[in-house]
C-alpha positions as CSV (number, residue, x, y, z in Angstrom):
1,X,55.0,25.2,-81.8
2,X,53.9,21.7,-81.7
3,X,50.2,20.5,-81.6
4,X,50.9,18.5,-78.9
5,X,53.1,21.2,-77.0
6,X,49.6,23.1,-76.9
7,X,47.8,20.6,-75.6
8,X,50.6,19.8,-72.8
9,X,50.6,23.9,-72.3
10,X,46.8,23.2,-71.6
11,X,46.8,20.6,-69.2
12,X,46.9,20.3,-65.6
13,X,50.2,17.8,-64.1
14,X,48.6,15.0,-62.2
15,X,51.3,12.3,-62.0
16,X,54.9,12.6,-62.7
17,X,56.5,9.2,-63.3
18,X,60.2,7.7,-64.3
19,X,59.0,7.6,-68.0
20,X,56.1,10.1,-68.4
21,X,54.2,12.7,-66.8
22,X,50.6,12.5,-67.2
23,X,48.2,15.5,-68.0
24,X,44.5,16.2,-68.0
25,X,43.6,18.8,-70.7
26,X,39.8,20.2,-71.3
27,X,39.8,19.2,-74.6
28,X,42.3,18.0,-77.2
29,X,40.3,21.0,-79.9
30,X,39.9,24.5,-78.7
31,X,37.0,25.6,-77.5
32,X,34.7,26.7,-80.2
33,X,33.8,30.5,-81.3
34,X,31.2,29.9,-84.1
35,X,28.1,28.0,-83.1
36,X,25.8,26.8,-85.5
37,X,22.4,27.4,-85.8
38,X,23.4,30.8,-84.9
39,X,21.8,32.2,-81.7
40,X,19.9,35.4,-81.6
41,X,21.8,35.5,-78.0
42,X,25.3,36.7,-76.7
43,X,28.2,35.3,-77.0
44,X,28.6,34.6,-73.4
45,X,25.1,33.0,-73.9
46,X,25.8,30.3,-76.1
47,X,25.0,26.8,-75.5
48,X,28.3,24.7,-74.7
49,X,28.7,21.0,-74.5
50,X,30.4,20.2,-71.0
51,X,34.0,18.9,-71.8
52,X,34.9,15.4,-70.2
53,X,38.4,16.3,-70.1
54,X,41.0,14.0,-72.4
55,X,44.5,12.2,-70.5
56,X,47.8,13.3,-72.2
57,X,50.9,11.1,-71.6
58,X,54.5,12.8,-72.9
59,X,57.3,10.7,-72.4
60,X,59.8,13.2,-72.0
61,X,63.2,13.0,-73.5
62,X,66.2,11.8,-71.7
63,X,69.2,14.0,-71.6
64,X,71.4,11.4,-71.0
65,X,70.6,9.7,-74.2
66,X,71.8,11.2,-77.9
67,X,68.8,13.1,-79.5
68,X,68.5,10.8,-82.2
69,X,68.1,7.4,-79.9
70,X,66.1,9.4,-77.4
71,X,63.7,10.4,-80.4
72,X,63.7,6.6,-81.9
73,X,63.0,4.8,-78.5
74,X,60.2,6.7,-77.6
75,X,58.6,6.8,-81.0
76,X,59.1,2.9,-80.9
77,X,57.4,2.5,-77.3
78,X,54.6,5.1,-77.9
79,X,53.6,3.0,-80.9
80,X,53.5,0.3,-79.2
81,X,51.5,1.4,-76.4
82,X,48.8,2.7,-78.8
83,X,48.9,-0.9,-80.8
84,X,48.5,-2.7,-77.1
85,X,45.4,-0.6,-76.2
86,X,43.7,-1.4,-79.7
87,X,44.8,-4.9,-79.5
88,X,43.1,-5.5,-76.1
89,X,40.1,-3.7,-77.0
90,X,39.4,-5.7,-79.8
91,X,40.1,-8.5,-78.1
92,X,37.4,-7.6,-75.5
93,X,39.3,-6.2,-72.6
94,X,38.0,-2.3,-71.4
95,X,41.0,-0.4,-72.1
96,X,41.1,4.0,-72.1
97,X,40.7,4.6,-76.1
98,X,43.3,6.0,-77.9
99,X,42.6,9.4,-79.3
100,X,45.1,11.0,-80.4
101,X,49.1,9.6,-81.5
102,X,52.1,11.8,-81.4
103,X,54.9,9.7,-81.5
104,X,57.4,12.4,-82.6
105,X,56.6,14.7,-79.3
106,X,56.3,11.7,-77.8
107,X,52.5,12.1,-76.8
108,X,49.3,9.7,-76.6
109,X,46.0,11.2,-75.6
110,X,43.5,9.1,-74.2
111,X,40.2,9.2,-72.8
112,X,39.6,10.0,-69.0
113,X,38.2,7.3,-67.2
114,X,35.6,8.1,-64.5
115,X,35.6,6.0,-61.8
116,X,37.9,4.8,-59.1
117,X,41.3,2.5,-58.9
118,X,41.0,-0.8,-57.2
119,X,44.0,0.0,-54.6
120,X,41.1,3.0,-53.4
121,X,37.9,0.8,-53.3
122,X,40.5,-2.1,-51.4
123,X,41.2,0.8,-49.1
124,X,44.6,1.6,-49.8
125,X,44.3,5.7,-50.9
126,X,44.0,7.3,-53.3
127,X,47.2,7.9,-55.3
128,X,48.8,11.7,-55.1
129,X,47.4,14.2,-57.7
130,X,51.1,14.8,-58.1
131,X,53.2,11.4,-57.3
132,X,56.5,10.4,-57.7
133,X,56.3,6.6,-59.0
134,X,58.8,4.3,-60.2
135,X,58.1,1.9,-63.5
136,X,58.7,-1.3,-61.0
137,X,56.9,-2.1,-57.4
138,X,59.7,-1.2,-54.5
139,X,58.6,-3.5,-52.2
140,X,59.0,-7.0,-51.8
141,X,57.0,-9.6,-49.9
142,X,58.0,-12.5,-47.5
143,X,56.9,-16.2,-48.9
144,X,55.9,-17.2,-52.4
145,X,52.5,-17.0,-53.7
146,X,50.9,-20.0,-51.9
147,X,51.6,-17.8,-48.8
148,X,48.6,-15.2,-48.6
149,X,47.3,-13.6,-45.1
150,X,43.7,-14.4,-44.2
151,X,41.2,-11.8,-45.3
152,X,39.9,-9.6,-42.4
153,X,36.6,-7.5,-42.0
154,X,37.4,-3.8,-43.5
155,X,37.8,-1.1,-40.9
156,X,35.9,1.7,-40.2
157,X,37.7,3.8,-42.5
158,X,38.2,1.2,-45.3
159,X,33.8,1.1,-45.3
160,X,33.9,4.6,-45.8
161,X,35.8,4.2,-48.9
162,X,33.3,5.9,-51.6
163,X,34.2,3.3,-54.3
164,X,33.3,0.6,-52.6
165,X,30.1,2.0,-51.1
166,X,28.7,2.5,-54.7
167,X,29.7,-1.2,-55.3
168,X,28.0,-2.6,-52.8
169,X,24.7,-0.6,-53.3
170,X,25.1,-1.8,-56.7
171,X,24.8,-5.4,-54.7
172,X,28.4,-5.7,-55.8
173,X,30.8,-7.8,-53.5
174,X,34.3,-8.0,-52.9
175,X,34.9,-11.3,-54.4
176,X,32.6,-10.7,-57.4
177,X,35.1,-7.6,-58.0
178,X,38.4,-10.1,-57.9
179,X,36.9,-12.3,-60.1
180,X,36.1,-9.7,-62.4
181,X,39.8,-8.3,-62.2
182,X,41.0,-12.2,-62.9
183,X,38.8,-12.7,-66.2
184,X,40.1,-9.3,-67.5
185,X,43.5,-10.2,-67.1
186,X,43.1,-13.7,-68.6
187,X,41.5,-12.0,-71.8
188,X,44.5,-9.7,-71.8
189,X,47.0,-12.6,-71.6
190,X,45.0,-14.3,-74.1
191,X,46.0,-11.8,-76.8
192,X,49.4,-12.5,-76.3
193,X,50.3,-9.1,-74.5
194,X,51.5,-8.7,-70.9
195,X,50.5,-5.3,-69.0
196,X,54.5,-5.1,-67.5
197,X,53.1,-3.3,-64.7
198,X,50.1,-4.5,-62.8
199,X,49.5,-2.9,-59.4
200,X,46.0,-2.2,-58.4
201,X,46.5,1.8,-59.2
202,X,46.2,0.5,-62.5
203,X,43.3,-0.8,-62.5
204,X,40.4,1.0,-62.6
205,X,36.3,0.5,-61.6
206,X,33.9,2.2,-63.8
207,X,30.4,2.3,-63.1
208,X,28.0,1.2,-66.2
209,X,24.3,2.5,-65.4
210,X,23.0,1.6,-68.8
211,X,25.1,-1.8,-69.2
212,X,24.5,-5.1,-68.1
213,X,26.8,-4.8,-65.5
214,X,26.7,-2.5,-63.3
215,X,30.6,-1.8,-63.5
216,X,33.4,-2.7,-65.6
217,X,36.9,-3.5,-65.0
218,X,39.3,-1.1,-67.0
219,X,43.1,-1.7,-67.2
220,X,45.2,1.6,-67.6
221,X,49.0,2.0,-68.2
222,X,50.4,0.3,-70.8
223,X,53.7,2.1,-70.9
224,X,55.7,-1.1,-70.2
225,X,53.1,-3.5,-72.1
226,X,55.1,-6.0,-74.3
227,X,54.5,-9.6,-76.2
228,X,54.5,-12.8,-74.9
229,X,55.4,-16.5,-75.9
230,X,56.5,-17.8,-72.8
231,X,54.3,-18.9,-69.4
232,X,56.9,-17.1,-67.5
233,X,56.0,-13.9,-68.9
234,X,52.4,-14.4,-67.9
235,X,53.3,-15.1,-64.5
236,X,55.9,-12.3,-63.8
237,X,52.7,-10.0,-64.5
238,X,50.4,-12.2,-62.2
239,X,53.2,-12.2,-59.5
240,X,53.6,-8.5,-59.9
241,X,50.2,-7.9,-58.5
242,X,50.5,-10.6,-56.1
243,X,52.8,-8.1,-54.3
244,X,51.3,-5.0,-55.1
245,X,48.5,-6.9,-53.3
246,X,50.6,-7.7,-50.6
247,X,52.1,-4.3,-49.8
248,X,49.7,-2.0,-50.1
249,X,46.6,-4.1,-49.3
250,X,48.2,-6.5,-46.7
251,X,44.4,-8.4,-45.4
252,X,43.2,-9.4,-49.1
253,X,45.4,-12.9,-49.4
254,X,42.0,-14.3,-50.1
255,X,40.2,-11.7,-52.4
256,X,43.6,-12.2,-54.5
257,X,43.3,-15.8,-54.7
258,X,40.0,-15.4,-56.5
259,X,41.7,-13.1,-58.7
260,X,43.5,-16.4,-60.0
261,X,40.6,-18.6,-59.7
262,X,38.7,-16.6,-61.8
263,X,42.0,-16.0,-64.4
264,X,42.0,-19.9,-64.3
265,X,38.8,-20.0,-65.3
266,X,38.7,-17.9,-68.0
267,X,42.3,-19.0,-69.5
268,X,41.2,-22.4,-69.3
269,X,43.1,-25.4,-67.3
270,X,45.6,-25.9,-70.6
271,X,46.8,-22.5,-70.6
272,X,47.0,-21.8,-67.5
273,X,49.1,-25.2,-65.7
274,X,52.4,-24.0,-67.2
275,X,51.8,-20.4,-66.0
276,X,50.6,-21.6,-62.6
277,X,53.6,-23.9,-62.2
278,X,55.7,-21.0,-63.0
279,X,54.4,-18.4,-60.1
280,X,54.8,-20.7,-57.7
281,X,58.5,-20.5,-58.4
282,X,57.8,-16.9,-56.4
283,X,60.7,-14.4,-55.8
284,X,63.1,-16.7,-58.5
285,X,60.6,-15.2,-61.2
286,X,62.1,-11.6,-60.8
């Protein structure tokens, strides 16, 4: 038996995707048994360091594929995924840390990141501890990106979201949260790599008591990450969230507009003009 077939046996199913089924395990050691100083006290008494819990990814084999493929292909996009992450987070962007690489079972293990997804602070849910979710949004939107809907006051029950309470005793606003989302992604795209899949479940506010901000923006899910040459690359990923925006949080046309100013901003007006000439095109980009 596998090291990493242990730490799946250990871990608790909380989404089940096209690709992969994501786990949360204690730990990825075993708990320890010998403590050292040695305590005078029980066993049962022993001093224990609370476990944060670790995220374990396994992109399961395909039966429709021949073993030795199968085996190749995921070793090949595992790697990858674990070169993305260390790319971005030299490069500046918050990404999970890698912890632990296993691309012959075809598992990554990462660290658990507290906090909540931007689709629950915008007041879209949360997503299901156990969800069916397909590798590409389902759902398309009327009109190009020019085309947003005004942004409304939230509702009662969007205020009662908890993610965005904590942000706005923070002082934290709406807007100041887009542009932090747009800057992210510009220092993403900046190191040549395009996330493949940006909705707002995968990206992630985490609160920073002892930073200089009192959040940070973390992108997640780098399963379909690739590189990039091309401004239309750039722009298939911007346009991605333009209608993940659009479906699932239908009164923010104007909080994702500053998502692009500030990705404008940060990319700088060189960079950017070919990749904002290209998401204009819209639907024609996918």
């Amino acid at each position: 038996m596998s090291a990493s077939t242990v730490l799946l046996s250990s871990g608790q199913l909380i989404k089940q995707g096209a690709e992969a089924a994501i786990y949360l395990a204690p730990s990825l050691l075993p708990e320890p048994t010998i403590y050292w100083p040695p305590s005078s006290s029980s066993k049962s008494e022993s001093p224990k360091e609370p476990q944060e819990g670790v995220i374990l990814k396994h992109r399961f084999a395909k039966t429709y594929r021949h073993p030795t493929l199968n085996a190749s292909l995921t070793s090949t996009r595992l790697t990858f995924e674990a070169r993305a992450l260390n790319r971005a987070a030299k490069a500046g962007v918050v990404v999970p840390k890698v912890l632990w690489v296993d691309d012959k079972g075809g598992v990554i293990g990462m660290e658990k990141v507290e906090g909540w997804s931007v689709r629950e602070v915008l007041g879209g849910g949360a997503d299901g501890e156990v969800e069916v979710v397909e590798d590409e949004p389902e759902e398309e939107v009327e009109g190009g990106p020019g085309q947003a809907k005004e942004v409304e006051e939230l509702d009662d029950e969007e205020e009662q979201n908890e993610g965005m309470v904590a942000l706005r005793k923070l002082g934290v606003s709406q807007e100041h949260l887009m542009r932090s989302i747009g800057t992210a992604l510009a220092r993403l795209h900046k190191t040549t790599i395009i996330h493949g899949d940006l909705t707002t479940s995968n990206i992630m506010v985490r609160l920073t008591p002892n930073g200089t901000e009192p959040y940070e923006i973390v992108i997640i899910d780098f399963g379909l990450s690739s590189t990039a040459q091309f401004a239309e690359s750039y722009a298939v990923d911007l346009y991605v969230l333009e209608r993940a925006f659009a479906s699932t949080h239908p009164k923010s046309g104007k909080l994702h507009a500053k998502v692009l100013e500030a990705y404008e901003e940060e990319l700088g007006e060189k960079k950017w003009k070919p990749i904002g000439l290209k998401l204009k095109d819209g639907k024609q980009l996918l």
